[in-house]
Structures are given as C-alpha cells and as structure tokens.
ZATOR-661047 format. One record per atom (N, C-alpha, C, CB): x, y, z; residue in three letters; atom name. Coordinates in steps of 0.02 Angstrom, whole numbers, m for minus. Glycine has a CB too. Layout:
BEGIN
migu xx:X	yy:Y	zz:Z	residuo:ALA	atomo:CA .
...
//
This chain:
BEGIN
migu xx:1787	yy:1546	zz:m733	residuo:UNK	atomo:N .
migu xx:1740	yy:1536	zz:m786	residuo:UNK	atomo:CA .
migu xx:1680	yy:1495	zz:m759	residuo:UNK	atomo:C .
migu xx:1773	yy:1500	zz:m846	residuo:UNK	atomo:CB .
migu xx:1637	yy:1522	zz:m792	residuo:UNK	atomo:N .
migu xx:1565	yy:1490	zz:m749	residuo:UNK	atomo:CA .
migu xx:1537	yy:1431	zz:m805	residuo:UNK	atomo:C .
migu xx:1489	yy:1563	zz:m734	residuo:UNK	atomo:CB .
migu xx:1515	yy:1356	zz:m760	residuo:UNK	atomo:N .
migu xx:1509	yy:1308	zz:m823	residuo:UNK	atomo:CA .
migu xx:1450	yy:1287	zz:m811	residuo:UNK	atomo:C .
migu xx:1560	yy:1248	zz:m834	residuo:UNK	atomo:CB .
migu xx:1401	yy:1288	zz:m851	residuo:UNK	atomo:N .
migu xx:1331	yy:1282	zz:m853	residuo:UNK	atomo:CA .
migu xx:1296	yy:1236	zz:m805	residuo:UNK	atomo:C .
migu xx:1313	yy:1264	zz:m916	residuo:UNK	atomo:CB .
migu xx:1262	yy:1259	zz:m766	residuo:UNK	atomo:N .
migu xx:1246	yy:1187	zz:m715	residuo:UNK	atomo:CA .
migu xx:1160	yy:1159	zz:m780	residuo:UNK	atomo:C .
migu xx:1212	yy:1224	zz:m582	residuo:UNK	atomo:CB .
migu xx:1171	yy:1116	zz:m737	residuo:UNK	atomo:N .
migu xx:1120	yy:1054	zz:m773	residuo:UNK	atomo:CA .
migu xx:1061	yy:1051	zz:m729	residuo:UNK	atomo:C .
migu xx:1155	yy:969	zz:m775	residuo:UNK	atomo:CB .
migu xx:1017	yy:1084	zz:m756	residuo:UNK	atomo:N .
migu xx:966	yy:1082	zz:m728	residuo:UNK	atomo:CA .
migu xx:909	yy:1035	zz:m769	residuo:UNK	atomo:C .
migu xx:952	yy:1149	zz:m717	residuo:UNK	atomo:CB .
migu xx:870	yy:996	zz:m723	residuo:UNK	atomo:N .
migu xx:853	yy:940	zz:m769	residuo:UNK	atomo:CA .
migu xx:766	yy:949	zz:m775	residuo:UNK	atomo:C .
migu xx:882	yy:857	zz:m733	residuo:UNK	atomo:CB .
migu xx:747	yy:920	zz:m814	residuo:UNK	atomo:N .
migu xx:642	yy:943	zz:m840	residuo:UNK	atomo:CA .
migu xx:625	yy:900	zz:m783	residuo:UNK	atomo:C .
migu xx:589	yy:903	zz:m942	residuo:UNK	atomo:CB .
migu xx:586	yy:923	zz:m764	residuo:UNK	atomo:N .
migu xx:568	yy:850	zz:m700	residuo:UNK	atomo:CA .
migu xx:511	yy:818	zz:m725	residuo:UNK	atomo:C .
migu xx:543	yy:874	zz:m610	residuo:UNK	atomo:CB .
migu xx:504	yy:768	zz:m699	residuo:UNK	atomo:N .
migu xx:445	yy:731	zz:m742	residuo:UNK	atomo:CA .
migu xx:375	yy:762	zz:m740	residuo:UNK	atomo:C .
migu xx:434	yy:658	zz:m716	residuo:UNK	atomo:CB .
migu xx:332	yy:734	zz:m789	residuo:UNK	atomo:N .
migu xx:261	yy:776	zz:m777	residuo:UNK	atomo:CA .
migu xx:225	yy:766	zz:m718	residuo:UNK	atomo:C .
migu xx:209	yy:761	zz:m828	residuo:UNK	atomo:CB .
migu xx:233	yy:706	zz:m696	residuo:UNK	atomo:N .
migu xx:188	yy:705	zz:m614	residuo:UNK	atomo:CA .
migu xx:218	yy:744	zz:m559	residuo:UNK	atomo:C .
migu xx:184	yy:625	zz:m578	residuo:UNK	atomo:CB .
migu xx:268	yy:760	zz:m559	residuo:UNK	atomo:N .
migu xx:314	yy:815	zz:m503	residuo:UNK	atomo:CA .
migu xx:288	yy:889	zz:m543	residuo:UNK	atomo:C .
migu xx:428	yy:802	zz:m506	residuo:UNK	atomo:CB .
migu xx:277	yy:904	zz:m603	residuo:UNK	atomo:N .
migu xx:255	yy:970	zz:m606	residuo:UNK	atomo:CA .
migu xx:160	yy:944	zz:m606	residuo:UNK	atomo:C .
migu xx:294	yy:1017	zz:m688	residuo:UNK	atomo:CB .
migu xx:127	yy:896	zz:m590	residuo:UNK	atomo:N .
migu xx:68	yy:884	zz:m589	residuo:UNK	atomo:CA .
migu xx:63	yy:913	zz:m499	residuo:UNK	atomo:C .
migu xx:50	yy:798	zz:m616	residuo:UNK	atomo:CB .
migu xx:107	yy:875	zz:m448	residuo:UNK	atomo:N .
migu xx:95	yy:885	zz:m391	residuo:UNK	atomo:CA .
migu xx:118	yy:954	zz:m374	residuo:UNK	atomo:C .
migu xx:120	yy:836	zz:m355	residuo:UNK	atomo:CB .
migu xx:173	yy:965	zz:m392	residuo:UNK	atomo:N .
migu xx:202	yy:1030	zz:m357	residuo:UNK	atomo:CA .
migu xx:144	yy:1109	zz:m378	residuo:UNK	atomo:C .
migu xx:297	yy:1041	zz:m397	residuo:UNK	atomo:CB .
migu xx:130	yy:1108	zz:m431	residuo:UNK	atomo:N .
migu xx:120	yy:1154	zz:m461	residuo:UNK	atomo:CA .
migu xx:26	yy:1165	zz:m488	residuo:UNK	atomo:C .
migu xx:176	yy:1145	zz:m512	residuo:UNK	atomo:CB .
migu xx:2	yy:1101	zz:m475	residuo:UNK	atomo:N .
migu xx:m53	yy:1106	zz:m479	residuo:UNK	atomo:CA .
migu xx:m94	yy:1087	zz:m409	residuo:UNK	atomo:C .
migu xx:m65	yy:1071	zz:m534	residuo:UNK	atomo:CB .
migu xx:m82	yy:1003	zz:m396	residuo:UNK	atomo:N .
migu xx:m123	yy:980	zz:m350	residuo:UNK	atomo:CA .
migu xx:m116	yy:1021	zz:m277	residuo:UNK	atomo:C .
migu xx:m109	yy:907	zz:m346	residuo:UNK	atomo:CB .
migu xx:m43	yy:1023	zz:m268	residuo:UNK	atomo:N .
migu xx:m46	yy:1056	zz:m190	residuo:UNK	atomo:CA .
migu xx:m79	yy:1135	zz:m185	residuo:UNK	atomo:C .
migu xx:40	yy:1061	zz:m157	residuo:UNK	atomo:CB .
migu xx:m42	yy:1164	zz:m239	residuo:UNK	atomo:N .
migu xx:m67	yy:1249	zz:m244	residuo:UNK	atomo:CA .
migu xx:m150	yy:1248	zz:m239	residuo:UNK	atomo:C .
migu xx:m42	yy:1292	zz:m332	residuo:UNK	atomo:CB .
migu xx:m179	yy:1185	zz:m277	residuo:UNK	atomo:N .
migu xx:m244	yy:1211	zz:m293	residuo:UNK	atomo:CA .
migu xx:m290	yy:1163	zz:m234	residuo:UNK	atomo:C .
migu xx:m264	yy:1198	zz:m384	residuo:UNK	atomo:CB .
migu xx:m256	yy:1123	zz:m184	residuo:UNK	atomo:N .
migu xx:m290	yy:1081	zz:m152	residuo:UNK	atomo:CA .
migu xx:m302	yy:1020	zz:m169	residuo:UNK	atomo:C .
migu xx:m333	yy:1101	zz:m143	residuo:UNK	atomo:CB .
migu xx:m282	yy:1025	zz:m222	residuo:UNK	atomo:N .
migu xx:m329	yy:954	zz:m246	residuo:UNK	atomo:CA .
migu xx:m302	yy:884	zz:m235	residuo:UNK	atomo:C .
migu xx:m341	yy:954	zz:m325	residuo:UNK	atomo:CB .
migu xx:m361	yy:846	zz:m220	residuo:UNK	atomo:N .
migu xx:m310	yy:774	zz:m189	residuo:UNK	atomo:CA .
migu xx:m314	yy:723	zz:m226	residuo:UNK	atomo:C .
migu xx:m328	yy:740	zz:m117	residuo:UNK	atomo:CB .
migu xx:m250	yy:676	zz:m216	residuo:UNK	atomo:N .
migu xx:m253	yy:614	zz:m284	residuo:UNK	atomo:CA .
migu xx:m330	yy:600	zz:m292	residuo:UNK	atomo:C .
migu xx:m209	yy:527	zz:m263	residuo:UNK	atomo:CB .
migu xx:m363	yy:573	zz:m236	residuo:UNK	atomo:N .
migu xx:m417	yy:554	zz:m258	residuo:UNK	atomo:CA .
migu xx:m480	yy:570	zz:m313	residuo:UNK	atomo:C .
migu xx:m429	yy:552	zz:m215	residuo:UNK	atomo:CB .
migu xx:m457	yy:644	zz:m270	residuo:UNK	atomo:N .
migu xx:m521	yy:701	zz:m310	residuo:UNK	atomo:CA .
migu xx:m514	yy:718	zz:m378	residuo:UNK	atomo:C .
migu xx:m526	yy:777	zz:m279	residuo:UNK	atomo:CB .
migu xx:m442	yy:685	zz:m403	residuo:UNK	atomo:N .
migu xx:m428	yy:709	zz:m469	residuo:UNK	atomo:CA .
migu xx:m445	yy:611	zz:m517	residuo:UNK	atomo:C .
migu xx:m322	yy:754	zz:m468	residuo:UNK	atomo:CB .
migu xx:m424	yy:589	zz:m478	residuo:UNK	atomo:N .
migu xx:m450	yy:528	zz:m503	residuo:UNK	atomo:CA .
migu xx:m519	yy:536	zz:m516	residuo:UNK	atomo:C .
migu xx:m439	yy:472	zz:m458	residuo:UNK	atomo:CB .
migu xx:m557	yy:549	zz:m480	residuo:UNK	atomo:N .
migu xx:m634	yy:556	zz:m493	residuo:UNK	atomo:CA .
migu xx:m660	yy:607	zz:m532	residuo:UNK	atomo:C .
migu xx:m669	yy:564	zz:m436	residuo:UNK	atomo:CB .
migu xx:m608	yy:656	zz:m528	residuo:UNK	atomo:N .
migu xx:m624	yy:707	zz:m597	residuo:UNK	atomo:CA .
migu xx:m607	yy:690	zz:m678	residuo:UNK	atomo:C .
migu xx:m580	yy:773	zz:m586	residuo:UNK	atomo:CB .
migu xx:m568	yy:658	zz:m643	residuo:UNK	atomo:N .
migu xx:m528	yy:630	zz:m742	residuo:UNK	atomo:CA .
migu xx:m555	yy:562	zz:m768	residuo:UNK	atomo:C .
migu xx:m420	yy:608	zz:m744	residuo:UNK	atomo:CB .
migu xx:m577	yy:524	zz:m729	residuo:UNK	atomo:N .
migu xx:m616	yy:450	zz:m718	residuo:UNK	atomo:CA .
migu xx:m526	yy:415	zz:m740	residuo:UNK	atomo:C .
migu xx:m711	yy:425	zz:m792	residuo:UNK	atomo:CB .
migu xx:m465	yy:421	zz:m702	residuo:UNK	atomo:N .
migu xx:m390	yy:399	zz:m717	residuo:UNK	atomo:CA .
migu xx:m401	yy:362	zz:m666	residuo:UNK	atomo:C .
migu xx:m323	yy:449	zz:m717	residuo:UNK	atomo:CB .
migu xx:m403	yy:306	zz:m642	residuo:UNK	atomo:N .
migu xx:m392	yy:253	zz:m588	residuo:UNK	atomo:CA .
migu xx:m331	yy:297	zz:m513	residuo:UNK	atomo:C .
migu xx:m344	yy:171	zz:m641	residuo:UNK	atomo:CB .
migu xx:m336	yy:292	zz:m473	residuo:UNK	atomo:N .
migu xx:m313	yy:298	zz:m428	residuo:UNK	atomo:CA .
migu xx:m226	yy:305	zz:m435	residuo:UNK	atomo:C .
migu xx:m343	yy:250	zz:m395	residuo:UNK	atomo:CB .
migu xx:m222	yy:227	zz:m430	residuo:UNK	atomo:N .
migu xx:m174	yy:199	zz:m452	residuo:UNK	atomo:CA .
migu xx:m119	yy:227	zz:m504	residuo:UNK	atomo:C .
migu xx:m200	yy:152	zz:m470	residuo:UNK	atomo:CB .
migu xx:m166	yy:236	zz:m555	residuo:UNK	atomo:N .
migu xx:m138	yy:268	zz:m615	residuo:UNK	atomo:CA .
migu xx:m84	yy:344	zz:m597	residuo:UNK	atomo:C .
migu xx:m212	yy:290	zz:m663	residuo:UNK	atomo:CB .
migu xx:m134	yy:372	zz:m578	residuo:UNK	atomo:N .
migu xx:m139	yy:462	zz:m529	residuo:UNK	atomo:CA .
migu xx:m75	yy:446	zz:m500	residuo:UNK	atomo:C .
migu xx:m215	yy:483	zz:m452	residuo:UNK	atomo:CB .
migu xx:m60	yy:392	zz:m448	residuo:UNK	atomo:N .
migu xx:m15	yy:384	zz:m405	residuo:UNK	atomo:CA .
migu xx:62	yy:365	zz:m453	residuo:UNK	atomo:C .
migu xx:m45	yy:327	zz:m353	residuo:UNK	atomo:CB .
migu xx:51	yy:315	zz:m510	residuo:UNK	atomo:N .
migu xx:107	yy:315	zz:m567	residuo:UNK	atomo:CA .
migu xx:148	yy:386	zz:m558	residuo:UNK	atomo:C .
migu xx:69	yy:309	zz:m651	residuo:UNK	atomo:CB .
migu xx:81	yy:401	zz:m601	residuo:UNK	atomo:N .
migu xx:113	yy:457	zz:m626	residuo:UNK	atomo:CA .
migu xx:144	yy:517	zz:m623	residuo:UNK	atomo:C .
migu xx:94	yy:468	zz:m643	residuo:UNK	atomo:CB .
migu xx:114	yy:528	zz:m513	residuo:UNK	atomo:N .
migu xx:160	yy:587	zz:m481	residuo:UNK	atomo:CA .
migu xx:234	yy:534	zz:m480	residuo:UNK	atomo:C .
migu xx:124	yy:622	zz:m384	residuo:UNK	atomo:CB .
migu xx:230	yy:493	zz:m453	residuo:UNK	atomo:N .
migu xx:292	yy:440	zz:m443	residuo:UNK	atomo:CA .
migu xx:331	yy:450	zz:m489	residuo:UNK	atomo:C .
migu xx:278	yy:365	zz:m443	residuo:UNK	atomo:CB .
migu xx:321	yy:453	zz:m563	residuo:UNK	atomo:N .
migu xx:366	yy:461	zz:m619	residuo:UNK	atomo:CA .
migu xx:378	yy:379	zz:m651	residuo:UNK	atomo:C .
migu xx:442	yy:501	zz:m588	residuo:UNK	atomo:CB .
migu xx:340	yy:360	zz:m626	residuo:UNK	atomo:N .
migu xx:318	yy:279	zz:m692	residuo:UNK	atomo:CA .
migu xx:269	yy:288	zz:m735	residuo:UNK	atomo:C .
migu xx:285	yy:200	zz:m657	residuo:UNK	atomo:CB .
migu xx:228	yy:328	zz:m741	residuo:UNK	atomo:N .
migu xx:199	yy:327	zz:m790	residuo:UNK	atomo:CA .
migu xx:210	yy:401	zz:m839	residuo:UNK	atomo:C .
migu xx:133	yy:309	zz:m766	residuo:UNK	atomo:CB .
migu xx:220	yy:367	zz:m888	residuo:UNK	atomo:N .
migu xx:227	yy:444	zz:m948	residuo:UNK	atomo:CA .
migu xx:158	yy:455	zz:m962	residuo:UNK	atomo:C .
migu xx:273	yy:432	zz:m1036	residuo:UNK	atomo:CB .
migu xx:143	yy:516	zz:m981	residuo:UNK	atomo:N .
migu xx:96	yy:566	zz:m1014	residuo:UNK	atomo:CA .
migu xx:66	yy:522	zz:m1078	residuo:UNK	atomo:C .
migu xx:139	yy:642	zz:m1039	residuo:UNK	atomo:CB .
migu xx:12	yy:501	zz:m1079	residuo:UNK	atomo:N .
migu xx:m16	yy:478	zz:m1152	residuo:UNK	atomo:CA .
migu xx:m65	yy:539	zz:m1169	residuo:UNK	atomo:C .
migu xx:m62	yy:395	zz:m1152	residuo:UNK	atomo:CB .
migu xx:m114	yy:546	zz:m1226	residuo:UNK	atomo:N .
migu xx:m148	yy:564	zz:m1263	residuo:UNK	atomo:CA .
migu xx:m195	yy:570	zz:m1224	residuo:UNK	atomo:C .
migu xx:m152	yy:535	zz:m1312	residuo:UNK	atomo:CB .
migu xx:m234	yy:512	zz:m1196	residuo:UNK	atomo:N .
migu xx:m284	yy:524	zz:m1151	residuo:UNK	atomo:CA .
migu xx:m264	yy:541	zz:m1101	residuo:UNK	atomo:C .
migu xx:m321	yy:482	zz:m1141	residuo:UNK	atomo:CB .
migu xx:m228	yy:557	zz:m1049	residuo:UNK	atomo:N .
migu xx:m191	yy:577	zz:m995	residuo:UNK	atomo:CA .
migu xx:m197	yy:662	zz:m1003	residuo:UNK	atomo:C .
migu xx:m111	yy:544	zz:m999	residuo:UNK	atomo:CB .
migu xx:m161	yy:674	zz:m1054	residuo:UNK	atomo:N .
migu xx:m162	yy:719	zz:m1068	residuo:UNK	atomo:CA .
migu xx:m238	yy:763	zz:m1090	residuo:UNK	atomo:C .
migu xx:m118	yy:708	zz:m1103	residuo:UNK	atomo:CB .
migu xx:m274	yy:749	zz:m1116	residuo:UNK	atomo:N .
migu xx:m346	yy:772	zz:m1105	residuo:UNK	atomo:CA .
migu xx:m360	yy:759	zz:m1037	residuo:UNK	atomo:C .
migu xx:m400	yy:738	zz:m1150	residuo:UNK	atomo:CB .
migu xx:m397	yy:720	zz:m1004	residuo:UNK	atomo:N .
migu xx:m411	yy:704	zz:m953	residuo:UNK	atomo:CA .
migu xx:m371	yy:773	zz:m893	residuo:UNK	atomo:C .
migu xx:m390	yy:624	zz:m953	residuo:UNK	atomo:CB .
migu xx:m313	yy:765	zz:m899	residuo:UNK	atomo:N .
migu xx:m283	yy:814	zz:m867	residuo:UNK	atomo:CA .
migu xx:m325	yy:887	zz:m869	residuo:UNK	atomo:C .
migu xx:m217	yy:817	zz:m897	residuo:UNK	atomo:CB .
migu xx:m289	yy:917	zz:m955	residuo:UNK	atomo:N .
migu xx:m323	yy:979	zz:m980	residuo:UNK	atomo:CA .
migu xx:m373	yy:977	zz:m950	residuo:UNK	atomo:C .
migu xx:m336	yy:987	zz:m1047	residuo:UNK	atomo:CB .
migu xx:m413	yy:958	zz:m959	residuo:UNK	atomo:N .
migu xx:m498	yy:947	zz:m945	residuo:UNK	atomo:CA .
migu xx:m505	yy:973	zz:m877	residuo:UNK	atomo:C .
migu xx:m529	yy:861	zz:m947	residuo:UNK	atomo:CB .
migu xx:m476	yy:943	zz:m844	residuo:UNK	atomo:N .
migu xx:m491	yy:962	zz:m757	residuo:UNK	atomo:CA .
migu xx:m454	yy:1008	zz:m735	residuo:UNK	atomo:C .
migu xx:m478	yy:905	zz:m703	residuo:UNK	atomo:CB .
migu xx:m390	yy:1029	zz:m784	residuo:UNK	atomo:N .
migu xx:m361	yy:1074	zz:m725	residuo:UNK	atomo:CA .
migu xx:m324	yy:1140	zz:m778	residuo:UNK	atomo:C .
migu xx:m290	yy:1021	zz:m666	residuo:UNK	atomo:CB .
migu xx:m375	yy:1144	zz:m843	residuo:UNK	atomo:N .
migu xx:m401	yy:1206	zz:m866	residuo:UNK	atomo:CA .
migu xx:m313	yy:1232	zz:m924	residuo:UNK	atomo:C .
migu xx:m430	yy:1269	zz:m775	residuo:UNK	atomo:CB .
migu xx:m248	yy:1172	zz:m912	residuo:UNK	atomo:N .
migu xx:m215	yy:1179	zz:m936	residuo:UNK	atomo:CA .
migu xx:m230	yy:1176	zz:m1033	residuo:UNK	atomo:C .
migu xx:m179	yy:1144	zz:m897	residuo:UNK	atomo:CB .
migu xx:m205	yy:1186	zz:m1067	residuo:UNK	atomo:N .
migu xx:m186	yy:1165	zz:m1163	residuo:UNK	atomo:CA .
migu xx:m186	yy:1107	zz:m1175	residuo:UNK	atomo:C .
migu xx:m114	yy:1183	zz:m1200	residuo:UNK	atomo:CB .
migu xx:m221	yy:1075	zz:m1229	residuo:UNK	atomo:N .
migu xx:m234	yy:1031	zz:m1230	residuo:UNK	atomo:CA .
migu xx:m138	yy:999	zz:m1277	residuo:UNK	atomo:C .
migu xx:m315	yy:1032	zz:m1260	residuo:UNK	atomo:CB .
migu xx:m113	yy:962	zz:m1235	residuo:UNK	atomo:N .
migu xx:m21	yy:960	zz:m1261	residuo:UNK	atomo:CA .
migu xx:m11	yy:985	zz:m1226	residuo:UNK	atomo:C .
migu xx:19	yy:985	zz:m1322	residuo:UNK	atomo:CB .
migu xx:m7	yy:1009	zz:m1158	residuo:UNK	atomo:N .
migu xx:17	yy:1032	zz:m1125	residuo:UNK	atomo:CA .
migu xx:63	yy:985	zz:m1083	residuo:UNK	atomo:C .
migu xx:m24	yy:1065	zz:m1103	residuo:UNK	atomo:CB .
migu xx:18	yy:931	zz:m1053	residuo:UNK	atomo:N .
migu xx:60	yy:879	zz:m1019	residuo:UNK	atomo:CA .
migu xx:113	yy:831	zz:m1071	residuo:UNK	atomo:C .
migu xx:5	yy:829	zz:m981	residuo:UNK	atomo:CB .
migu xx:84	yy:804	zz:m1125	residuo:UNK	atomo:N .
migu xx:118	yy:813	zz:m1193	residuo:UNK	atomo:CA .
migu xx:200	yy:817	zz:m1212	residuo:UNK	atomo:C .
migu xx:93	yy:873	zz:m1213	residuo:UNK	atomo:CB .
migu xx:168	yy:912	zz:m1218	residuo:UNK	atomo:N .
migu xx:233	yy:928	zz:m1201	residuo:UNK	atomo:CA .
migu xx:298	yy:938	zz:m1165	residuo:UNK	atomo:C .
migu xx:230	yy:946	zz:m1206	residuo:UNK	atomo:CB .
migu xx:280	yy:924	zz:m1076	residuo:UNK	atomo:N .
migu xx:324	yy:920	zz:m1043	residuo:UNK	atomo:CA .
migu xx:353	yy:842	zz:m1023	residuo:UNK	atomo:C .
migu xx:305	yy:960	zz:m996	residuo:UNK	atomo:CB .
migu xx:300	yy:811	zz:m1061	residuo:UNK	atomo:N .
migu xx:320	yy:735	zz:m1088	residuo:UNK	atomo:CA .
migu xx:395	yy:737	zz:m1137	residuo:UNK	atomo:C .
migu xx:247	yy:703	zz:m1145	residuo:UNK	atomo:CB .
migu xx:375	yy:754	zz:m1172	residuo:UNK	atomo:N .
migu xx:425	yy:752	zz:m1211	residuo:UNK	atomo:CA .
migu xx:478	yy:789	zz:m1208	residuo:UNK	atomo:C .
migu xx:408	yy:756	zz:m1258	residuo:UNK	atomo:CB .
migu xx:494	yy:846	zz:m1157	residuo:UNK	atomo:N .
migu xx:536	yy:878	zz:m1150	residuo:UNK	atomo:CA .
migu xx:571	yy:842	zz:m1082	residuo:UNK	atomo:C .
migu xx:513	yy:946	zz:m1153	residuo:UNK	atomo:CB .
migu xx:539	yy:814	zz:m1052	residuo:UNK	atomo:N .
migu xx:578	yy:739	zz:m1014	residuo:UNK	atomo:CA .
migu xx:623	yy:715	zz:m1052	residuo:UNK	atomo:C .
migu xx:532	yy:672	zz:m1001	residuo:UNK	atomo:CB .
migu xx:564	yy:668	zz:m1105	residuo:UNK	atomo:N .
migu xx:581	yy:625	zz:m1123	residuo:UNK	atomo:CA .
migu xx:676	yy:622	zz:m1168	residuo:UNK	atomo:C .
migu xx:518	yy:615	zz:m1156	residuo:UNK	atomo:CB .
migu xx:678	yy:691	zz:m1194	residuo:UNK	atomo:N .
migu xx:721	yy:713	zz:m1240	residuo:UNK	atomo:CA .
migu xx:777	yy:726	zz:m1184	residuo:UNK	atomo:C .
migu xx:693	yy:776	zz:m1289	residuo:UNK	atomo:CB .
migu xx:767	yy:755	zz:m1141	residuo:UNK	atomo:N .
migu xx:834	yy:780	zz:m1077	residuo:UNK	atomo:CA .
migu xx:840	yy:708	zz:m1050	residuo:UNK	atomo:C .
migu xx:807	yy:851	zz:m997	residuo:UNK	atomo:CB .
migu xx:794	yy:641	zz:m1054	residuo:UNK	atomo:N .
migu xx:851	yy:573	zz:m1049	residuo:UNK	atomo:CA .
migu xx:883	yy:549	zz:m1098	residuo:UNK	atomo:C .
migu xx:826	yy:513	zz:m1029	residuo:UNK	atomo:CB .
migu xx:875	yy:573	zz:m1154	residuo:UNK	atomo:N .
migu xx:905	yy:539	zz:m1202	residuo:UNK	atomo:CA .
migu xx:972	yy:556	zz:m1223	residuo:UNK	atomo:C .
migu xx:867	yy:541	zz:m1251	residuo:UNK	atomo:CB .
//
C-alpha cells in the first residue's frame, strides 16, 4: 500500500529564487533596486525569515509581472502547511 509522502510548500523566497531570480537572471541587488526593498530585506526573505507582507507583495508583482496575491498566496499556503 502506497502512503502519501509529504511534500512540503516551500517558502516564498525559495520559490522567489528558484523560479524567478535565477531563470530570469536577476540579482538580489537588481531586484532590490527595482522594488526600492532594502537589500537586506531581499536577502530575509530568500533565507525564509521574512514572510510575504502586502507591500512585498506589490513590490514583487510589480517587477516580476506576477498577480497582485500572488506572493500572498504562497504566503499563506506556507503558512497553513506549518500549522
């Protein structure tokens, strides 16, 4: 009998790096300067210390052409697979 493996949401900065920044080139910096997000911040948030806010989430959309809830949403679909 086959028993469901657990596959887990990964945080939004691991689908920020994997799936946007490397595919599309883009480097912490250059996205810091596109979103006006502090450096620092950018760096949180691939790390997985910083969660997705409201402005994060625009700022994001904005530069990298995703739905605005998009980051949002995979916020909260984290957030819910720790709970």
């Amino acid at each position: 009998m086959n028993t469901p493996r657990h596959i887990p949401f990964p945080h939004p900065g691991e689908t920020l790096i994997e799936e946007f920044l490397a595919p599309l080139s883009i480097s912490r910096e250059s996205l810091s300067k596109k979103t006006g997000v502090p450096l620092d911040q950018i760096q949180k948030l691939i790390d997985g210390h910083l969660p997705i806010t409201q402005k994060l989430d625009f700022c994001l959309s904005e530069v990298l052409g995703t739905s605005q809830g998009f980051w949002l949403s995979l916020q909260k679909a984290y957030d819910d697979r720790l709970a």
